[in-house]
Phi, psi and omega in degrees: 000147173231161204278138154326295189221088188305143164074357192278314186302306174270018157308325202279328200244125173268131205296347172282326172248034186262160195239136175286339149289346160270030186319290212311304176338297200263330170298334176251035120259331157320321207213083166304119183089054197203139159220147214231143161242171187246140176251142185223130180263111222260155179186116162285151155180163161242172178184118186030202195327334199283167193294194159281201225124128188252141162246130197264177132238121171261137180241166165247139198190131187327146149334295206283001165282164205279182163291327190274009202236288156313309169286354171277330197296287188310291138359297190256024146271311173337290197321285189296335200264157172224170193259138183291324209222118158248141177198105178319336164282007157303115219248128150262143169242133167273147184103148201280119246195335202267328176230135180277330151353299199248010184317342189267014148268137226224137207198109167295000170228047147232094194241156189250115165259126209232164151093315208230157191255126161261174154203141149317158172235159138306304163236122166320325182301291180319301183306256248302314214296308151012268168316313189287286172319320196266309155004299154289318150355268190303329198274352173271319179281337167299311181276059183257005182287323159283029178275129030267357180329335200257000202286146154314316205229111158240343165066042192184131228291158190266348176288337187291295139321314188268352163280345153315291187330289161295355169269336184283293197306356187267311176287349176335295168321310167274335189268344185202163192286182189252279204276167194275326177298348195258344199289153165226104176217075158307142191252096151007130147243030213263029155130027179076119154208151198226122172291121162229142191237209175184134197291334151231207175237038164201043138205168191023168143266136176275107177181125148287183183301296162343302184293307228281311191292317174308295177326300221241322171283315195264010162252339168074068168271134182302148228263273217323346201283319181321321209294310180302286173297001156261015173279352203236166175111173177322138159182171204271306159199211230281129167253169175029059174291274202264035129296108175211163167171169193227099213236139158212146169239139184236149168204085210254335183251116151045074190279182179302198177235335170258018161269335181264107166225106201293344181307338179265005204067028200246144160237024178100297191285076164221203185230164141217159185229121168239144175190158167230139179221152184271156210180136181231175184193159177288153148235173171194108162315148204287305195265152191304126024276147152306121181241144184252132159239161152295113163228169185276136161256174191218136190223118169311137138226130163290162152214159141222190191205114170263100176290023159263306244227350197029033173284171188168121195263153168220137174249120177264114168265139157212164195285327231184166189267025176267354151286340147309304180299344170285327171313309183292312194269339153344304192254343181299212167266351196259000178284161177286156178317313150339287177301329201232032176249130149215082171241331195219172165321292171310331201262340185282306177326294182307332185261345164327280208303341145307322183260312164355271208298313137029273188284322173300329185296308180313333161253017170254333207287327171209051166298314175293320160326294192314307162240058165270310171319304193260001155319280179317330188296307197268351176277323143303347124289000180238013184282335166273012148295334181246338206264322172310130140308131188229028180302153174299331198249039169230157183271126184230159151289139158240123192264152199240202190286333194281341165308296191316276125055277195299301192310322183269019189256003202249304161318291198321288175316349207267309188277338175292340190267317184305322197283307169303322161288327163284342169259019138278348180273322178292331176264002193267325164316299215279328188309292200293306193282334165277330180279342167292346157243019149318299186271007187264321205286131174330284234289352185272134190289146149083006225308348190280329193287330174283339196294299179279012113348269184304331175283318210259012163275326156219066144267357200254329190288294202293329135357271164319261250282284192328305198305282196291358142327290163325273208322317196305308167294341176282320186286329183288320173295320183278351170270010176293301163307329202269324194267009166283307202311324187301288203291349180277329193295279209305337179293312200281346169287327174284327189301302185325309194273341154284324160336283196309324157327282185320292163319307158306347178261355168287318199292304181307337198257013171225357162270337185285287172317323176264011173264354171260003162287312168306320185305286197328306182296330164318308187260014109359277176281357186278317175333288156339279197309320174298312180272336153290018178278254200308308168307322141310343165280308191303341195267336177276318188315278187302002185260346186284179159295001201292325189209125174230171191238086164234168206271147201294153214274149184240164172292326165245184211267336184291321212273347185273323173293341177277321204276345197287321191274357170270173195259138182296168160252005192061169203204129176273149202250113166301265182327318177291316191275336189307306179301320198303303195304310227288318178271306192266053116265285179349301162288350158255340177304317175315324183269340186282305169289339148292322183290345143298345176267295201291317185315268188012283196304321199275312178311292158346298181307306204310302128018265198291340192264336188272008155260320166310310205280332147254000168309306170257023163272333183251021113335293180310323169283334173305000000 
């Protein structure tokens, strides 16, 4: 049968917390127009003291087959299956119970089993060993509250682990949602693949702590994928940008014993691979005006493989679904026949090597856009750095500290894409290198049937690698460019601020002249003033009562009363003007010669410090 819409149900159903009584449910909505009932196939045996004993298998199998077609069915799982479990409580019944349907026949090894999958065995050794193997198992999954601590395999020292633990359990908060209402973790069918997303790319991953741990246990992914996935969660912006790495564990010989459990389809003898690669897009911003910018994104991928059993799980972390929907037209009906084959071993190997190249394409495809984008940016902020007049009288640009600014934000991004690009090329090295010695190892089946696979998967890596190379030199030349055009910009910013220098200092040298006009007329009047400073003290001196010039006394009293009764006219005093010279030359000579003695003195002083002061530039220049 094939699915309507492969991988769409179980988006709908969460596939970790599905019950096995909830089967039906979901299988006849996978496969519309079928309805399934469960058949269970019964296997006697003894061993020594032990009793007789039964083991069941439940299958589920269309409503519409016939009975002898459900016992066949049933039967050749018995055959094929080994049992997960044992519980004594189980309950069997004989007789067909399950369909009323088939009531007149009647058949002791068809019975209605609800809840839990049995299988049949074959050999009492293969069960125990089994048992004993899903035993470890369950008992890792049951400790998934530890993880990774609790991995069958963890291949790492335990203090090394329990600082996983506690860095996961310190970052929860930021790396994953709370509620449950929130998880969005579709589960694949092209051969297990599990997403975790985020509505954008700072925020959460949707998945809890619980599921992510639950998760992570029961497929027994190696503790380093932690390394990957904590780079993602809330943040103000791109954390850990120049994180990268390629982490892989193989285990093709003489696996753990709670890794083989065929009921999952496991036979222990696989491999994993963690690496993460960068990869950029346009955005354009909502508010207006729209403008497109460039950001770098960055994608988590798990990968492991069972080269026994070619099941293969893959964990995507991305900001967004678009490497799912690539995944999905990968694998889909419009992928190539190639891509979208697992029927045999060579074919799951091969749609491995496929969603590989996928996720390698993707971080490489538009990178050349990217910095054709910041080529044009920056020649357009610097082009009137070389190409502008820069004569006094023509209209130029004038640049401030925010064009330098710009030049070096742009150099900055210019070495971050170089730097991003080298460490895809390095995991893109370490992909290619690994798988090519991969098909080298004794332990691997078949290495002639995978080798031309695995050549031309990386021939297809050397490519890329070739490519992002090119990209690498272009960038390198442009940030070459970019910091000459920065030193020219900064050239033209010094220029800019000596004009203005220059000017001011005209404006200072025509503000200096009209402040020496102002000194001269100032010291003019200074002049004045000094010499009419004593004849003006003596003459206010004499104006006092100290000394007065009054007219002389008459002999009768008539000739004093007529002279009492006229206005004086005053008289001049010979004695009187001799004391006036007698003082205010003297006293002006005295003001005139200190005020010439302190000028000296201060010229002198001035003289001498502005000769110390080149004595000493030129100690200095010495």
């Amino acid at each position: 049968m094939q699915s309507q819409k492969p991988g769409m149900v179980q988006e709908r159903y969460p596939v970790y917390y599905l019950q096995w009584d909830k089967l039906q449910e979901w299988l006849e909505e996978k496969y519309p127009g079928y309805s399934f009932v469960k058949l269970v196939s019964g296997l006697a045996f003894s061993c020594g003291s032990l009793r007789q004993q039964y083991t069941v298998a439940v299958v589920w199998v269309p409503g519409l087959m016939t009975l002898a077609e459900r016992i066949c069915t049933a039967q050749s799982f018995g055959e094929r299956l080994r049992p997960i479990e044992l519980d004594d409580s189980l309950p069997v019944t004989n007789g067909n119970d399950d369909d009323d349907d088939n009531d007149d026949d009647d058949d002791d090894d068809v019975t209605a089993v609800t809840g839990i999958l049995y299988s049949g065995v074959v050999f009492w050794g293969a069960w125990r060993l089994c048992v004993f193997a899903y035993a470890l198992y369950r008992r890792s999954y049951e400790a998934f509250e530890s993880y990774p601590q609790n991995l069958a395999c963890p291949g790492l020292y335990p203090r090394t682990l329990q600082g996983y633990s506690e860095r996961l359990r310190k970052d929860a908060a930021r790396l994953l949602v709370e509620r449950e209402e929130e998880v969005e973790m579709p589960f694949r069918d092209f051969g297990g693949g599990i997403g975790l997303e985020r509505a954008h790319s700072r925020q959460p991953l949707r998945v809890t702590y619980p599921m992510l741990l639950r998760t992570l246990t029961f497929h027994q992914v190696m503790p380093a994928c932690l390394d990957f996935l904590s780079v993602f969660g809330t943040q103000s912006k791109a954390r850990d940008l120049r994180f990268s790495g390629f982490r892989e564990q193989t285990l093709l010989s003489s696996p753990p014993r709670a890794l083989a459990i065929p009921e999952l389809h496991r036979s222990g003898r696989q491999y994993q691979l963690c690496y993460n690669l960068k990869s950029v897009s346009m955005v354009t911003s909502e508010d207006p005006p729209a403008t497109p910018s460039w950001s770098i994104r960055q994608a988590a991928f798990h990968h492991q493989f069972d080269i026994v059993e070619g099941n293969a799980l893959w964990i995507v972390a991305k900001g967004d679904k678009e490497l799912k929907m690539r995944v999905q037209e990968l694998t889909g009906k419009s992928g190539r026949m190639e891509d979208r084959a697992f029927e045999t071993l060579e074919e799951c190997f091969r749609s491995s090597l496929a969603v590989h190249l996928l996720f390698c394409h993707w971080s490489t495809e538009e990178w050349r856009w990217y910095l054709q984008w910041l080529e044009d940016t920056i020649d357009r902020e610097t082009e009137l750095a070389i190409l502008g007049l820069r004569d006094r009288y023509s209209t130029r640009k004038n640049y401030t500290l925010t064009d330098l600014q710009n030049v070096q934000y742009y150099e900055d991004k210019t070495n971050e894409a170089i730097m991003v690009l080298e460490a895809n090329i390095d995991i893109l090295n370490a992909l290619r290198n690994f798988y090519e010695s991969l098909v080298n190892l004794a332990e691997f089946p078949q290495q002639g049937t995978y080798k031309g696979d695995v050549d031309r998967f990386a021939a297809e890596l050397g490519e890329m690698v070739y490519d992002t190379r090119m990209q690498i030199r272009r960038a390198g030349l442009l940030v070459k460019i970019t910091a000459e055009r920065k030193d020219l910009v900064l050239q033209h910013l010094q220029g800019q601020n000596t004009e203005k220098m220059e000017k001011l200092t005209r404006s200072m040298h025509e503000i200096g002249a009209m402040a020496q006009k102002e000194t001269i007329a100032m010291r003019i009047v200074t002049v004045v003033t000094l010499l009419y400073l004593p004849a003006t003290f003596v003459s206010t001196f004499f104006s006092t009562d100290v000394i007065k010039y009054q007219t002389p006394p008459s002999s009768n009293s008539a000739s004093t009363s007529q002279a009492s009764s006229q206005p004086y006219a005053g008289s001049f005093s010979k004695v009187a003007l001799i004391r006036w010279l007698e003082l205010t030359l003297p006293l002006t000579a005295i003001t005139v010669g200190l005020g010439y003695f302190w000028f000296k003195r201060s010229d002198k002083r001035r003289k001498k410090s502005i000769g110390d002061w080149l004595e000493r530039g030129r100690v200095d220049e010495e």
